[in-house]
N, C-alpha and C positions, 0 to 999 in steps of 0.2 A: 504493500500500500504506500508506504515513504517513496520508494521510487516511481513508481507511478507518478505521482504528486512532483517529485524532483523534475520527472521528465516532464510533465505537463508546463509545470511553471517556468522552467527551460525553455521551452519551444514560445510560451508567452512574451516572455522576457527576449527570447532571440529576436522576436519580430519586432516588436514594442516597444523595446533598448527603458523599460521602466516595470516596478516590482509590484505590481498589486495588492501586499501588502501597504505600500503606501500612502492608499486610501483610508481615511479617519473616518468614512460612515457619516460625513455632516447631512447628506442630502442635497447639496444645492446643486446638481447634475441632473435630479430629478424634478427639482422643483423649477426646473429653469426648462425644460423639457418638451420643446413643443409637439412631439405626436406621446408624452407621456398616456394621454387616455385612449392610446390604441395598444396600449405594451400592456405583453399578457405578465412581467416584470418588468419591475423600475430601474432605471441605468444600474444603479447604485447597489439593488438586489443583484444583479449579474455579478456584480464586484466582488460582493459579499457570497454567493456561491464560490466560485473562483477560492476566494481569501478560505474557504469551510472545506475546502475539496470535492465540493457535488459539483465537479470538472462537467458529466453528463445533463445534469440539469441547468449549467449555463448553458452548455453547447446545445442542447435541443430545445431551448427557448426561443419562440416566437420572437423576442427581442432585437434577440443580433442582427436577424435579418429586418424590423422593421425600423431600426437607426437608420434616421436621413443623414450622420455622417454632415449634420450644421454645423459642427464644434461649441454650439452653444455649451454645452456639459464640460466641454475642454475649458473654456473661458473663463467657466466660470470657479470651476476646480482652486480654491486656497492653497492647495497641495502641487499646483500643476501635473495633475496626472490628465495627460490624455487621455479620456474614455472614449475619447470617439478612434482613435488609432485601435486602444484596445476589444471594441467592439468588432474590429476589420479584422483584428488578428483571431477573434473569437469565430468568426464567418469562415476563416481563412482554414483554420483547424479543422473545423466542422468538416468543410469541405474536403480534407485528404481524408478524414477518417470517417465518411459519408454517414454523418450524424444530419439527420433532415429532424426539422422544425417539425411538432405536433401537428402545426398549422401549416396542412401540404401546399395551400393557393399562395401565402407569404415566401414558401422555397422555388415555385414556379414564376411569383414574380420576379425574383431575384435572378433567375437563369435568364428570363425575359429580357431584362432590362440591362445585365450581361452581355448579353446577344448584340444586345443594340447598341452597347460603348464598342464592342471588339469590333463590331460592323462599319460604324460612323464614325467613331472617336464621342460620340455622346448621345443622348437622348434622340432617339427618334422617332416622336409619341407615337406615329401609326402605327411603325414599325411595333412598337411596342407593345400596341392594345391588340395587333392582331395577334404575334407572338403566345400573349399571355392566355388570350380567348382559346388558340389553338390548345396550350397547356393543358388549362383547365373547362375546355368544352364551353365555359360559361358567353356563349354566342350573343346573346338578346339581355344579357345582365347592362344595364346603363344607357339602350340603347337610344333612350330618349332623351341624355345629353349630349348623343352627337350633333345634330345638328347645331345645335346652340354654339359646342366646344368650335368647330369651323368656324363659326359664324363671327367668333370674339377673338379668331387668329391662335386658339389655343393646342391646334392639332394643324402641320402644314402638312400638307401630299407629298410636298418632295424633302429628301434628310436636308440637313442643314450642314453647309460645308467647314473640312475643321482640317486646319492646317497639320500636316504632318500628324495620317492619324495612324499610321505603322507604328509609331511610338508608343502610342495608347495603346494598339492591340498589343507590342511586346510586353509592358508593362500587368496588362491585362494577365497578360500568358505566366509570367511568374507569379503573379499575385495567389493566381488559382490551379 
């Protein structure tokens, strides 16, 4: 069990160059937290798994995948721990040791929206909604804010161009 634990926070520590015990538990990561009331745990809960050794119940937390990765929770951190790096490296883990989210449509957005950096170098909301529909079937779920979302320039037809995006798909490539 120690090694386990040694190796786990190793691999944390190697990606995140910062110790998770570092973290004091104040809360302001969470309290600062704009999609907090869609997280099945609060930033700081994840930390606090982590810190406790339930390594599997951070990592299959709906959480990690649904950090928007704002830095607010970095910012705001007394301690300067980035939690938003260390949410990436928590995604990151998951991912080699194919730990999937309870919450399977949160892991198919995430492959989704994957797709669509390695593809464009960034967001490319069509690309994206048809992606994820294909995912998860969910065909006719929102279907009556499409029109609108065009209509306010918030979905374009064609990707949006990004310079040098080889770079992004490399960077992409090691990350995952």
């Amino acid at each position: 069990m120690e090694q386990m634990r040694d190796t786990f926070l190793k691999r944390v520590i190697d990606i995140t160059s910062q110790d998770p015990s570092s973290c004091y538990q104040c809360g302001k990561c969470s309290a600062g937290c704009p999609v907090r009331d869609f997280l099945d745990d609060p930033p700081n809960r994840i930390v606090r798994f982590v810190q406790l050794g339930l390594y599997e119940k951070a990592l299959s937390s709906s959480s990690i995948w649904m950090c928007a990765g704002c830095l607010t929770c970095s910012s705001r951190c007394p301690k300067n721990f980035d939690l938003a790096k260390f949410m990436d490296a928590l995604r990151q883990i998951a991912l080699q040791d194919k730990i999937e989210p309870a919450d399977k449509k949160v892991f198919k957005f995430h492959k989704a929206f994957m797709k669509q950096l390695k593809k464009y170098g960034r967001s490319y909301e069509l690309g994206l909604i048809r992606d994820y529909k294909l995912l998860t079937g969910d065909f006719l779920q929102d279907i009556d804010a499409a029109p609108s979302a065009f209509m306010k320039g918030k979905i374009s037809i064609a990707p949006h161009k990004v310079k040098e995006k080889e770079k992004i798909k490399k960077i992409i490539n090691r990350a995952i």
